[in-house]
C-alpha positions as CSV (number, residue, x, y, z in Angstrom):
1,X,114.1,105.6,66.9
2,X,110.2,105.6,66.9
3,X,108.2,108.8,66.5
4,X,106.2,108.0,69.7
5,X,104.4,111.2,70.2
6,X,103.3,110.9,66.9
7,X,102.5,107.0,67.8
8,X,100.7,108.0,70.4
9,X,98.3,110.5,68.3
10,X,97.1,107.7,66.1
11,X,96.5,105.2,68.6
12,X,94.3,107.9,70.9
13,X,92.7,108.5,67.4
14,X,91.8,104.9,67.1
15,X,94.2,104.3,63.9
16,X,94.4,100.6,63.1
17,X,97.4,98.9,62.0
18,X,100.0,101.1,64.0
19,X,100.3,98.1,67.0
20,X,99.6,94.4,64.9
21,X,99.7,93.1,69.0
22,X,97.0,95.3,70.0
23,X,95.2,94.5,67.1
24,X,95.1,91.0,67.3
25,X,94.1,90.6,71.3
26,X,91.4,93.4,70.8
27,X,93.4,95.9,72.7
28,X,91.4,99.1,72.9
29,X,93.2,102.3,74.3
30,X,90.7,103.9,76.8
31,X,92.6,107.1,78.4
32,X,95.9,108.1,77.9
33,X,97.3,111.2,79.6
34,X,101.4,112.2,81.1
35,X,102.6,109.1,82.5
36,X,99.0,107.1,82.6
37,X,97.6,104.7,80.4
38,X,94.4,102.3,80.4
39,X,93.6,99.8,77.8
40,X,90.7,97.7,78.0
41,X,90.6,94.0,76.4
42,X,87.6,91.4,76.3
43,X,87.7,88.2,77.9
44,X,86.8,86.1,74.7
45,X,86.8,82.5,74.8
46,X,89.8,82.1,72.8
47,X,92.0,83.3,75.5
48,X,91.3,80.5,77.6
49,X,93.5,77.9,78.6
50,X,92.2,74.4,80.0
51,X,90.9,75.1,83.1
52,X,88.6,77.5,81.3
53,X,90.1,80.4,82.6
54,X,91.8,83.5,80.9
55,X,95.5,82.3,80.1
56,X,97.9,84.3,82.4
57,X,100.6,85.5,79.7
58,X,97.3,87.3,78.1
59,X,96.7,89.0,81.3
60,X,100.6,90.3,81.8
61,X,101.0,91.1,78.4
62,X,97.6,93.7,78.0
63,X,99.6,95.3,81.6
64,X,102.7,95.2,79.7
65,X,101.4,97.0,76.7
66,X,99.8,99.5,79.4
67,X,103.1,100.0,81.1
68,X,104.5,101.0,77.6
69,X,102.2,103.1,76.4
70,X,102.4,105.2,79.9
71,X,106.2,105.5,79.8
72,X,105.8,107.1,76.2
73,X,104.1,109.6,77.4
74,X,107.2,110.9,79.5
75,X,109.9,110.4,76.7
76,X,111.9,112.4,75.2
77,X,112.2,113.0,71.0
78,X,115.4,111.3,71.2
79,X,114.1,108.5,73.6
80,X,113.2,105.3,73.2
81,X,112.9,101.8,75.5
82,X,113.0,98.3,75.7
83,X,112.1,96.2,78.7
84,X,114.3,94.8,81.3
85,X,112.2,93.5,83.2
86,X,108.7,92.4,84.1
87,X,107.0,91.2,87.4
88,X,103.3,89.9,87.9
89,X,101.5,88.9,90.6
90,X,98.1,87.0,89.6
91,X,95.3,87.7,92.3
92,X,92.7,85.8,91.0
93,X,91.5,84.0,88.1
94,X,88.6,85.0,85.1
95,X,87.0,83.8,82.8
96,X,84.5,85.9,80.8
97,X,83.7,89.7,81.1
98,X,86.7,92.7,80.3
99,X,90.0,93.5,81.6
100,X,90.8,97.0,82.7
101,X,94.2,97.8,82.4
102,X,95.5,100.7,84.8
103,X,99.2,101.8,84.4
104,X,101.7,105.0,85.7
105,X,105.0,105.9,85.4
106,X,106.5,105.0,89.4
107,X,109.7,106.9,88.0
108,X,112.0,108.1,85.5
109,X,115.5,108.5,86.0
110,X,118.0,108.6,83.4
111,X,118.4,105.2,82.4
112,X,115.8,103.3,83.4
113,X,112.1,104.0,83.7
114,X,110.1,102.1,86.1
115,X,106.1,101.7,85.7
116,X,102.9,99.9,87.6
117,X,99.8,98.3,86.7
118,X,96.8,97.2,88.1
119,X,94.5,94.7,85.9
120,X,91.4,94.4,87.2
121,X,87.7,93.0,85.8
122,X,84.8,94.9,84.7
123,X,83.3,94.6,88.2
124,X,86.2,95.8,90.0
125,X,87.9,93.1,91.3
126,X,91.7,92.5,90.8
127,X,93.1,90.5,88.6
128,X,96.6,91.2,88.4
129,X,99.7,93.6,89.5
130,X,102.2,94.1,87.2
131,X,105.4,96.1,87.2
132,X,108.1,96.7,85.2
133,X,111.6,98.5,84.7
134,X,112.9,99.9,81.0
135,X,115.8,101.0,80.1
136,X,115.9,104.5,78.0
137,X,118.1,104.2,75.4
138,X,119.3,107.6,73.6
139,X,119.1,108.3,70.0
140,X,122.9,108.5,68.7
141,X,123.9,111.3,67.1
């Protein structure tokens, strides 16, 4: 089982190298408090697809990761979690500027853990919902 309070230290640090995904994509943690998480990504030119606008997988996977790290916030030592499932609805498209990632915990129950997020751009708009439901899984002793 992962050491995600510990995790979670470094990353709010700014420690490289603990997350390889959020490292690639540019991924920078921006607030992280019980049950919240924001991450911020740049719209680089890379990340578009042919229309010449930002690829949608890139979009659900930066609320993804903000989902996560929200939910680690609430676990236990002896909790961990994998996802069972992920929903996004794409409100509108973009293609240059920054993604702001807004997530929280809806709620935790004793298997599963369901969590929200809100992608928007730099100017406010929104660019996707996501939401998500993981299950807890137990450290065996």
């Amino acid at each position: 089982m992962n050491n995600y309070r510990e995790y979670l230290d470094k990353i709010k640090k700014g420690e490289k190298g603990l997350n390889p995904f959020l490292d690639f994509l540019e991924i920078k943690l921006t607030d992280l408090k019980d049950g919240f998480a924001e991450f911020r990504m740049k719209v680089r030119h890379e990340y578009l697809q042919g229309a010449k606008i930002m690829q949608g997988g890139l979009v659900v996977a930066l609320g993804d990761e903000a989902i996560a790290h929200a939910m680690m916030t609430q676990l236990a030592p002896d909790e961990g979690l994998t996802t069972v499932e992920l929903k996004s609805n794409f409100l509108a498209a973009v293609s240059k500027g920054e993604l702001i990632a807004r997530a929280s915990v809806f709620k935790k129950g004793k298997s599963l853990i369901i969590g929200d997020c809100l992608v928007t751009d730099d100017k406010g708009k929104n660019i996707c919902r996501v939401s998500a439901t993981f299950l807890l899984l137990k450290k065996q002793s």
